[in-house]
Structure formats: C-alpha cells, structure tokens
N, C-alpha and C positions, 0 to 999 in steps of 0.2 A: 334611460334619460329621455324625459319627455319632451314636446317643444316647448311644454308650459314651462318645468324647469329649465331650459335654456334660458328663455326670455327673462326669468324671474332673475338670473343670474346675470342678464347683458343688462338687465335694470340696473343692478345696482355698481355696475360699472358704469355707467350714464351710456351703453348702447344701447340703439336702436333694435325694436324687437325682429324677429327671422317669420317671415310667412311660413319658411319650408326648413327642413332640416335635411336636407338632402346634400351629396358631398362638395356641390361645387359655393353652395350658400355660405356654408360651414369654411369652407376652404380661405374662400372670399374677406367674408368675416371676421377669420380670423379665431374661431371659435375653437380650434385646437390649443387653445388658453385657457378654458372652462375647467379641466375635471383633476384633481388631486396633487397632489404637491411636485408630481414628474409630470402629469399630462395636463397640469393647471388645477390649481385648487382655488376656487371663490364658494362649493357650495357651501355654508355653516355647519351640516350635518353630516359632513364627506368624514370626517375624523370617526366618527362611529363606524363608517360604509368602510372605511381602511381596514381600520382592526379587526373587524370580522370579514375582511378577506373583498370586501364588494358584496352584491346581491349572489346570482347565479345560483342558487341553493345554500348559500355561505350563511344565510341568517337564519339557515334549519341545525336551531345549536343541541337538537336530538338525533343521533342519528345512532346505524348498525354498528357496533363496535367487531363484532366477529367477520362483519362483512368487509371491514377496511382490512382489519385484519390479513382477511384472504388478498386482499389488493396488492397489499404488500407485500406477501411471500409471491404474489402472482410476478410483481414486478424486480425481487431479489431474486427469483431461482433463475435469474440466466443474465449474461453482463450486457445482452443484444439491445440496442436502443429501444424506448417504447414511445408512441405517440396517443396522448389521449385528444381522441374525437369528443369533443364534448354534443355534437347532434343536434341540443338548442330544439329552433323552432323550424325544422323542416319538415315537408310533409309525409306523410307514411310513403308517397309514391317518390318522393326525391330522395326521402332516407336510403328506402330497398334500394335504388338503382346509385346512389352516389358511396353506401358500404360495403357494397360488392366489389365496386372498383377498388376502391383505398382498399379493402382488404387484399385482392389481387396485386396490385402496387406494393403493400410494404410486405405480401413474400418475398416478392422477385428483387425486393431492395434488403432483407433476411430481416425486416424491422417486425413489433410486438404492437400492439393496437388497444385500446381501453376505449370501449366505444357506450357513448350516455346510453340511460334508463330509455330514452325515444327506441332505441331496437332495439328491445329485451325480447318484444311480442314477435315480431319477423324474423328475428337473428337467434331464434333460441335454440335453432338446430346446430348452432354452433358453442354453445355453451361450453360443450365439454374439449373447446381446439386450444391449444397449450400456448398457442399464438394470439391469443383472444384472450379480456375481459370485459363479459358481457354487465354494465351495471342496473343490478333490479332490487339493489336496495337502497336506502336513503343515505348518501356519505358527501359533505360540502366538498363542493369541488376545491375548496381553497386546501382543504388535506391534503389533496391528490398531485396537485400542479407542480409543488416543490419532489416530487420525485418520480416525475419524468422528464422526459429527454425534452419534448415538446409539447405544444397543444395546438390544435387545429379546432377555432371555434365561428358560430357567429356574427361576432360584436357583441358592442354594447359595453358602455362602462363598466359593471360589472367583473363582469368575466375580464375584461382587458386589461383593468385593474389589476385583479389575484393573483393573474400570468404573470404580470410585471412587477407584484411585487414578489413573487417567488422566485425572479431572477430566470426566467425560460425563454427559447424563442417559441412564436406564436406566428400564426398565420389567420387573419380574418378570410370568412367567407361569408359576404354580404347579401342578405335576403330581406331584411322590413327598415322602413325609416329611418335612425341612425348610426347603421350598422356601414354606411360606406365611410362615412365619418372617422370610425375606429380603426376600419382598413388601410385609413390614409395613414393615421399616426402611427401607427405601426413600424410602416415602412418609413417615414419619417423619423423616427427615433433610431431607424438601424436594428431593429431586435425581429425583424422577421421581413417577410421576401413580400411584394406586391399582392393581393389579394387574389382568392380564387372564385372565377364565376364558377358554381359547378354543374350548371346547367349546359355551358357551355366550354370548356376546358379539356381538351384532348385529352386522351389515356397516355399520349408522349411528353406533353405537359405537366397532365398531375405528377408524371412520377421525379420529374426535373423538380418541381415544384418543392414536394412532397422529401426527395433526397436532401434539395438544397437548405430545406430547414432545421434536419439534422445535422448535418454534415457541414456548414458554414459555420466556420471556427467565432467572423464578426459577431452573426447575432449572437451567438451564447456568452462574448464578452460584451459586448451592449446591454445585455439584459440585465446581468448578472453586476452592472455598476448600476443601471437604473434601480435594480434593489438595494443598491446597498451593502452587497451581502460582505462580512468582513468574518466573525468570527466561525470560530472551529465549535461543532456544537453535537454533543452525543457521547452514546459509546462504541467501541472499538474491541473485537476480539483479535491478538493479533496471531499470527500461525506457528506452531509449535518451533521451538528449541532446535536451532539447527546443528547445535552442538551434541546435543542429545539426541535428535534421532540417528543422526552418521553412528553414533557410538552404541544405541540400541538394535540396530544391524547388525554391526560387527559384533559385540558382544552373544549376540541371541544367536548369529550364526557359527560362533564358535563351542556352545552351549549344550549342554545335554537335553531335549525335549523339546517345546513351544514356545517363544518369550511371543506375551501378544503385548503390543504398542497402542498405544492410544493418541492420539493427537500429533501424529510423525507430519513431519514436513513434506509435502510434497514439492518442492522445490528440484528444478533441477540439481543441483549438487547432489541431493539426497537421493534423488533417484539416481543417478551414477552409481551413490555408493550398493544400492539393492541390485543395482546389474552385475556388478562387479561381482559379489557374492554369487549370483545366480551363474554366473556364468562358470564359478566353483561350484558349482551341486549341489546350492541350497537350493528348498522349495523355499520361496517367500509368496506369498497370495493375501489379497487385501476384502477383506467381509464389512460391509456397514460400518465403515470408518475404522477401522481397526485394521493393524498391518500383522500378521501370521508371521513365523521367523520358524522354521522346522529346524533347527541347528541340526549336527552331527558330530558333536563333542570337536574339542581342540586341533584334533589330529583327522579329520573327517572332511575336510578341503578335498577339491580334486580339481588336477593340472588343467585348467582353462585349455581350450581349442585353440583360441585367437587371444591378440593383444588386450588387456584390461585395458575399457576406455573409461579414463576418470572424469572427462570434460574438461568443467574452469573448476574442478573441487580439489584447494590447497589438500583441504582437511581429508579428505578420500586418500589422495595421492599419500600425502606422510606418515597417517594413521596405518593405513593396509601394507606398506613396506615394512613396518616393525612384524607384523604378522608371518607376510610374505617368506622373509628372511629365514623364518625357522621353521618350513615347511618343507617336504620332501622331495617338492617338483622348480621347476623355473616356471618365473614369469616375464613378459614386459607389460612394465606401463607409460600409457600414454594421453593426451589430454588434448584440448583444444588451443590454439597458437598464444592465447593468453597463459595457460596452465604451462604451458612447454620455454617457457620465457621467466619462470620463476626459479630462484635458486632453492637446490635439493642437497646441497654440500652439508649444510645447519643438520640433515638425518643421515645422511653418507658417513661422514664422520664416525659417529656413535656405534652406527651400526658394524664397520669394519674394523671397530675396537671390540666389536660383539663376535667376530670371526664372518661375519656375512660378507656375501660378494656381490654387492652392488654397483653397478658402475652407469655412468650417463653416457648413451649408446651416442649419442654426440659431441662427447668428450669437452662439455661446455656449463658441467656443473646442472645442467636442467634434464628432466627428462626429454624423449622418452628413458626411460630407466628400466635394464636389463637387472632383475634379482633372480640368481641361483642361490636356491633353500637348501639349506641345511643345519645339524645341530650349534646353537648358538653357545660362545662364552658369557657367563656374569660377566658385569662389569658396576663399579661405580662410576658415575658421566658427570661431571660439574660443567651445567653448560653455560653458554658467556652468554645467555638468552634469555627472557626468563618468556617461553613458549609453551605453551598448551601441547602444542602439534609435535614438537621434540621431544618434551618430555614424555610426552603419551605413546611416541613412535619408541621410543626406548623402553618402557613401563611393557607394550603390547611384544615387544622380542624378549623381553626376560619371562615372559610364560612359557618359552619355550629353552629359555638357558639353563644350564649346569648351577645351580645355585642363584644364591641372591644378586638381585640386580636393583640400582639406586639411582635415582639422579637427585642431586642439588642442583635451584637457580638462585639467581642474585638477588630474585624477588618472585612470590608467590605468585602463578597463573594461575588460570579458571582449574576445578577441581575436581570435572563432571567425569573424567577416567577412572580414577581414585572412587568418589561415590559409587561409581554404578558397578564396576570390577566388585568391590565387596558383595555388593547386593548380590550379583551373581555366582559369589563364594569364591572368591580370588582373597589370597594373605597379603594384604597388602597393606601398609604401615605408613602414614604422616607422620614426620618431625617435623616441626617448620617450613627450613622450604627444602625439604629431602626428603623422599618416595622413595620405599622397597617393598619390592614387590620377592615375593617366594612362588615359583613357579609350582602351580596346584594340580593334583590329577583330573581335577574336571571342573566344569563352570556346567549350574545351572539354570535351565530357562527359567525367566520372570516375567512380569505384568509391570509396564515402565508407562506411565501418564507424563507422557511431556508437557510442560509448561509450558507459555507463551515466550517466546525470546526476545529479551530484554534489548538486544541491535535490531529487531525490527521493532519492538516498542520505542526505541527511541527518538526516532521520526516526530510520534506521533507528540513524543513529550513536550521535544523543543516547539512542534507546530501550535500547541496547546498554548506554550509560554511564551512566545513572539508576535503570535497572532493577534491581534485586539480582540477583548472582548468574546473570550476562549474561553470555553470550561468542557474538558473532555475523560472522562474513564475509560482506564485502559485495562481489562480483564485479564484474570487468571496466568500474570507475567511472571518472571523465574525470577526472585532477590536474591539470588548466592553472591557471598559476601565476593568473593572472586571474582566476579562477573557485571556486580550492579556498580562499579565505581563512576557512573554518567549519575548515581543518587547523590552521591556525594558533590560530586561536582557544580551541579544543579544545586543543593542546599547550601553550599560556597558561595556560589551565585545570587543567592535570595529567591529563590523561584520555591512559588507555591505547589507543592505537591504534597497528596495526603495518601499514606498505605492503608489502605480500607482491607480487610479479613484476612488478613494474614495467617496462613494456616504453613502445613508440610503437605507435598505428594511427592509420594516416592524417595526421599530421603533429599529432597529439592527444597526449600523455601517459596514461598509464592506469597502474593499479595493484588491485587486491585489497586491501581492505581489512579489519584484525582487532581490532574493537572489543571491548573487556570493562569490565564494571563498574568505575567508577572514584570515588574520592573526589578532589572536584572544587573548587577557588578561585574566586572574582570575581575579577575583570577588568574592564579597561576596553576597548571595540571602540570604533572611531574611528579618524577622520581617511582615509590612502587604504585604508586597507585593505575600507571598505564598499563600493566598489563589486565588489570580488571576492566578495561574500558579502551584498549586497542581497535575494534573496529565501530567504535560510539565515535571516532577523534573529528570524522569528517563532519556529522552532524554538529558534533559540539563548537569546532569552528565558526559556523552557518549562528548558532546561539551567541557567539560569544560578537558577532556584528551586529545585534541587536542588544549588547550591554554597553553601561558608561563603563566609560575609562576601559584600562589597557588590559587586554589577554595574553598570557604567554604560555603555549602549548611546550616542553622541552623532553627528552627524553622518550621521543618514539619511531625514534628513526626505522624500525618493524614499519612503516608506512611506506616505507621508502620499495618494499619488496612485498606489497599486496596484490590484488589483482591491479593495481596500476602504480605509479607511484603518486601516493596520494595527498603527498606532499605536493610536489609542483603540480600537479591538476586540479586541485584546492586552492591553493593561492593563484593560477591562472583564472579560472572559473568567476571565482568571488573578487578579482580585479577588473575582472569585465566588466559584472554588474555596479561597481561603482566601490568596493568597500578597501579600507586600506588594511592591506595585510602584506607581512614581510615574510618570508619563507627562509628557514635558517634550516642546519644541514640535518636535526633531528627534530621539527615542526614547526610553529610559527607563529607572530607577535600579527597581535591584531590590536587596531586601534579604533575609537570610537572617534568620530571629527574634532568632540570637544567634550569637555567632561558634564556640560548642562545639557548633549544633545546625541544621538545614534546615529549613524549614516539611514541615509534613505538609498536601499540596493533599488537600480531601475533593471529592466527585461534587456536579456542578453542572449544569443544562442549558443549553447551548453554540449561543448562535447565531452562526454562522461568516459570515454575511452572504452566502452564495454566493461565497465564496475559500476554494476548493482546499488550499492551504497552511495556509488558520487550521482548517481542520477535520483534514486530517491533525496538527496539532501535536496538535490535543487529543485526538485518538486516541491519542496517545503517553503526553500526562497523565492520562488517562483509567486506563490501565495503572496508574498510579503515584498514584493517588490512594481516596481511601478513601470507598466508598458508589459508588455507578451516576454513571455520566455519560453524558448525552445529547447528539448531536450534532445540529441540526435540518437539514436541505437537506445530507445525509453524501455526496449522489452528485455533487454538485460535483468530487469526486477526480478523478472522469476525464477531468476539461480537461487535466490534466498523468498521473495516475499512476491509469489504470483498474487496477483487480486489487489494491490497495493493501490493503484489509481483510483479505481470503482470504491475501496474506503476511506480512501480520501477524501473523493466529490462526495459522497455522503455525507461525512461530515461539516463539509461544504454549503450543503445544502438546507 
C-alpha cells in the first residue's frame, strides 16, 4: 500500500489526503477502514488482490510444485507447532542476527520454523536441520499460511491480508512506511500479540513474544472467525480396524508361523492386547509399518511372570479369557480403574458352563479376574446379548473344548471372529445368528490388511454432514454389513454419502467414502440394527441434533456398560450445550426445537469421563456450536484414534 493508494482511497470517501503514513496519522485518521472487507474494503481492485491471496509473492501463479510439495511433508512429519518467518524486507545484517535468535527461541520452546527465500544464501548451512525449512524456491505464500500454526511477518497489506484470510495468528514486525499501520490492526482485531521491534526486543521478550502467539488459544479463535473458516474440506485416512487388529494378534499368536499385519492400530487398547501376548512368549516386532506375530501354535502360551495388564481394553479383557480358560497355566487379569468398573459376569457365565474357573478376585462381578486353565466342556450358549465380545469370548474357548461349541444371539453382531478364524483354518460355521466352531489341530499364520474403522470414520461422517459447506473423503474404511449400520442410518437420515471403489481385502469389504453437508431427518435406530452400530450411538446422537424433527435411539442399553455410561453422559453433555434430549433407560429421544428449524448447540465445558468416543463427539459439536468448548482428559483419544485432533484441524483448515 502506497500513500498515493491511500489517498486515492480517502478521495473517494471525501477524506482529506495523509502527508505521511506513518502509525499515529493512520491511527488518527481513522485509516484502519481502508483495506478488504475485515480490515476495510473501498479499494476497487482489492477483490482480485483477495482471491489470489494479497501481493506477497501470491500473484507468482507459477511456482515449484515438488518444492511445496516437500513443505508439506516438512510440516506433516511431526504434530510440533511450526511458525513461518516470512523475512520480507530485512537487511542481510538484521536477517543473520534476528534468525539466529528465532531460531534459538523456538528450540527452547520445541517449535519448527519455515524461514523466507531472504536466508537461503546465510542460512544454508542449515538446510539439512529437521527443525528448519529453508525456502529457495518460488511457492505463494498464500499456499503456505493455511497450514501453519503462525506467521511472523513485516506488514503490509499483502501478506496481512493472506494471514487473515487463512484464519492464523500473526505478529507484525515493522521496518518501512506502512508496516506500523498493519501492526496496529492486528492487535486490534485480537488475532496476534502487539508488534515486535527486532532491533530492539530482548531474547526474554521474543520468546514470551514468540510463545504467546502459538499458545494463545484467543488469537487462533479471532483469526479463524475473521476468516470465515466453516466447512470440513479434504481427505482423511482414518487408523486401522480396532476390531481387527486386537483379533489379528490373538489369532497370529495362537498360529503356526508368521501372520504379518498391515495397518494395526496402534492405539492403546491394541497395544495392551500385544503386551498381553508378549508377556506369554510371543515374539511380536514391528518393520516399516508392518507388525511380525511369530505364533507358536494353539497350545504354545506360556504362564506369564506377572498380572496381564489389559488397560481400559473391554475387547482385550473378554476376547483373551475365552483363550485363557483352556490353557494349561493360571492367570490374572487386570486393567485400569475404568476397565475394572466393567461388568465380566455376560463371559463368566459361559465360560463356567464351559467347566472354566474364572472368578472376580473382588467378588463384584468385574475384574481384576483370576482364570485357572484347563481342558474346556462344548457347550451350546444362547446369549440374551447380541455381543461381538461374548460371542467371540465363547467362539475362542471352544478351540480348545471337547467337541462343538455354538452360540446363538437374538440378533447378529459384527463378524470379524468368524471371518478371520476361517482365514486362519479354524471350522467354523454361520447359520444366522448361530456360530460353531469345531476345535482344529492348528491355526495357520496369515497376511491380514486391516481396513480403516468404520467408529473412527464416523466422526468424520457426521462432521462432513453437520458441518456447512463440508465435503470430505474418507479412505480405505471397513463396510461389513455387521458393522457399517451408522450407513444406514445416515441414508434414513437423507445424508449425502457416496462409496467410491469398493473392492475386498482380506475377506473384509472396503470402500472410500464421500460425505457432503447434508439436510438431515429424525429417525428411529432400533431393534437388530444396533448391534452393527453400538459404538457409532454417541456420534449419532451429536447428528441427530442437527436433524428436523424427532430422533429416537431405543434398544441399546450395551451403552449403559461401555467405557462410561454413555447414555447419561450424552444426554448430560448435549444438555449443556443447549440441545433437547431425553435419556430413557435403553437410549434417547432427541428433539429438534421445531420442525422448520435445528437447535443451535452453544460451547460448554465437556467432561468425557475418560471415553474416547464421548470426547471425540464433542470435538465434532464443538465445530458446530457457538462460543468455545472445552474437552477435559481430550487425550483419552488415543485408546482407539491417536492423531485424531491434528486431522481434524486439517480438515479445518
């Protein structure tokens, strides 16, 4: 911005023209009304200077595509904040002595740096620091800004602009005519901290400085309304099959040879279930993504030292007691004060119709739980459940029972025991909803590509379809008819989603999935369809406060005895935020205010109770609700889906 454009612009507002453009004229003036539709829009030709981002290099529409490229694996290989120094117009002697600092600064704060083309030539001896992107090739700054943390530039329209429409804080650092101007608004708008002299600004300063404009929660919500930003936009790969990897452990380590895994969950849960094992005498070792399982056939266990610790892993805990049971040693297990708070009676039962001696070392139905192994009876089990984890807990002790073992439920559960047991040569037989299993002289190893899981893709659906002006692909996710009943639901609903490539891996279904903002109905979920969609219930909820008319969840009282009861902490939660929901004794009626209109959920602080699933929902209503919302204990995520928030904000962004 020159003075001549200023004045051309106070002309035609019938002000008086500015000798000087300096901050206190500008100030005076009134001049922080001049530039774009957040910082003042009168110039005519500011609409072009928008859409391509501002000046700043933004109108260089050639640039390195291998070179951004690298940018962006620079700034995806680590979750650590990054700030890009854009450099501008400093001189070679203030560049050297003011990136030396910053760079000293954001080690000792663990931050990542992307410092302009100005030090490519002095700074090249750092080219190769893993903390560092030195830029020496042509890439608009306006690419770059949307996916970092901050920028530290400056001024200047331009660049002030791009920052703020890509929703970031910024910090000016004023050096020519007017650049103090930019420094004011800044701070003025809320989206970044008072400018920095760097000629003069302590090394105790910058780094107060330099923290506070990461780490201040304000400006990143200032910024991020001065853009605009609303919809969910991208794709999403989300993290393997937690159903599936628990089960290609235990299976691989019960197995004759190698089963190698491909895309395992590394989630805590699943790592429980690999300790668990390990700590029976499996080798398991992990190469280039890929998880090793050295089995030692059926009977190749050996008596743990110490207590199996399962954590908060239901599926760990029930799955490995069917095993346990027909093994030749004792065990205990035990888990973390959420896991030990769950009822174990639902596989006690079965099991001690199976001759096993299992008992709750607390006498209170929950573990810890004491299993002395030995040879099992068949049994047929008709269980009043229709449970993955029971059936499968009874399915994994008839490999080692006297003859055939069965369970019927009252309705079909997910079926990934059943698939994968074959695969690894188990006899094992579907009728409806009756499983027998023929206990086999040996199981062996296989090559299991876990799909993405459909409860951690579901987040992303409902954000997809509530979110305005959303359109998001969700990769390489698990469609088993057992399992995807949140598709159905969703298509009840009227929600746009499309299965793009549907193929098989591993005797799994899979598909790409292409969610878009959708205007949404109530529905009624019930009867068999919840056990294909038991832990989708709490996002679905979250979906169904952004439908007209009335939702009635019924028939999932399994909520009731998850890692929380996620009935009344769903309807607590989502009463806070504003939405009307009634909580009955097996789920809950949700209403929309009125049948022409949705509730508007406002920011509430969210306790998730240490369940994974209640805190990602509301990370999702979070998005979607009006004023801040706070999650308490947010790192619970990574029992099922570490990495969750970081693809979020991407999306986000």
């Amino acid at each position: 911005m020159t003075q001549k454009t200023i004045n051309k612009n106070r002309e035609q507002l019938g002000l008086k023209p500015l000798k000087n453009c300096g901050y206190y004229s500008t100030e005076r003036a009134f001049n922080y009304m001049l530039y774009s539709r957040y910082l003042g829009n009168t110039d005519p030709d500011w609409k072009y200077k928008w859409d391509i981002g501002g000046y700043c290099f933004n109108d260089a529409l050639h640039y390195d595509t291998d070179a951004y490229q690298q940018l962006l694996d620079f700034i995806q290989q680590e979750q650590r904040p990054v700030i890009f120094f854009t450099l501008g117009s400093c001189s070679a002697k203030e560049s050297d002595a003011f990136c030396n600092r910053l760079i000293h600064i954001c080690r000792q704060l663990n931050f990542r740096l992307i410092i302009g083309s100005g030090w490519s030539g002095t700074g090249k001896s750092l080219a190769n620091d893993k903390d560092i992107f030195l830029l020496t090739h042509t890439i608009p700054h306006s690419l770059i800004f949307p996916h970092c943390d901050a920028v530290m530039h400056h001024g200047g329209s331009g660049t002030t602009h791009s920052v703020a429409r890509a929703g970031k804080p910024q910090v000016v650092m004023p050096l020519i005519i007017d650049q103090p101007y930019w420094a004011y608004r800044v701070q003025q708008l809320g989206i970044g901290p008072k400018c920095i002299k760097i000629n003069k600004i302590s090394d105790r300063e910058l780094k107060e400085k330099v923290n506070d404009l990461v780490t201040n929660p304000v400006y990143k919500t200032k910024a991020m309304e001065l853009a605009g930003i609303q919809g969910l936009k991208g794709t999403v790969s989300v993290p393997g099959d937690k159903s599936i990897s628990h089960r290609a452990i235990m299976f691989g380590s019960l197995s004759e040879g190698t089963t190698t895994i491909h895309g395992f969950l590394k989630g805590a849960d699943c790592l429980s279930t690999i300790d668990c094992f390990r700590k029976m005498g499996i080798s398991i070792e992990e190469k280039d993504e890929t998880i090793y399982v050295h089995g030692k056939g059926l009977h190749g266990l050996s008596k743990p030292e110490e207590t199996l610790d399962v954590g908060n892993s239901g599926t760990t805990t029930r799955l490995i007691s069917g095993i346990l049971a027909g093994q030749d040693f004792d065990t205990v297990l035990s888990g973390d004060a959420s896991l030990n708070s769950r009822p174990m009676g639902r596989i006690m039962k079965p099991l001690s119709m199976m001759g096993a001696d299992v008992t709750s070392i607390n006498n209170n139905g929950c573990a810890p739980l004491s299993i002395k192994g030995h040879t099992l009876n068949a049994i047929h089990y008709d269980s009043p459940v229709a449970s993955a984890q029971v059936k499968s807990c009874v399915l994994l002790a008839g490999l080692y029972a006297e003859g055939k073992t069965s369970v019927t439920e009252p309705a079909l559960s997910r079926d990934h025991t059943e698939r994968m047991l074959r695969s690894f040569g188990a006899d094992i037989v579907s009728d409806g909803n009756t499983c027998t299993i023929t206990p086999p002289e040996t199981l062996h190893g296989q090559h299991i590509e876990v799909p993405g899981d459909i409860s951690s893709a579901a987040f992303f659906i409902v954000a997809g379809l509530i979110t305005p002006d959303s359109e998001i692909t969700i990769k390489n996710v698990g469609i088993n008819d057992t399992r995807a009943g949140i598709l159905k639901v969703c298509q009840d609903m009227g929600a746009d989603i499309t299965l793009l490539n549907t193929r098989e891996e591993g005797g799994e279904p899979v598909a790409d999935l292409l969610v878009k903002t959708s205007e949404l109905h109530g529905t009624v979920v019930g009867g068999s369809i919840i056990p294909t969609l038991i832990d989708e219930l709490p996002v679905i909820a979250l979906m169904a406060c952004f439908a007209k008319g009335k939702t009635i969840i019924k028939d999932a009282h399994e909520l009731r005895v998850k890692e929380s009861d996620r009935i009344a902490i769903m309807t607590e939660n989502l009463t806070e935020m504003g939405a009307d929901v009634i909580d009955t004794d097996d789920g809950f009626i949700i209403n929309s205010r009125s049948e022409e209109s949705i509730p508007v959920l406002h920011g509430a602080e969210i306790n998730c109770s240490m369940d994974h699933r209640i805190a990602m929902t509301f990370a999702i209503a979070g998005l979607n609700a009006d004023g801040e919302t706070i999650i308490t204990d947010s790192d619970c995520v990574d029992v099922s889906y570490p990495g969750f928030f970081a693809q979020l904000e991407a999306l986000n962004n």
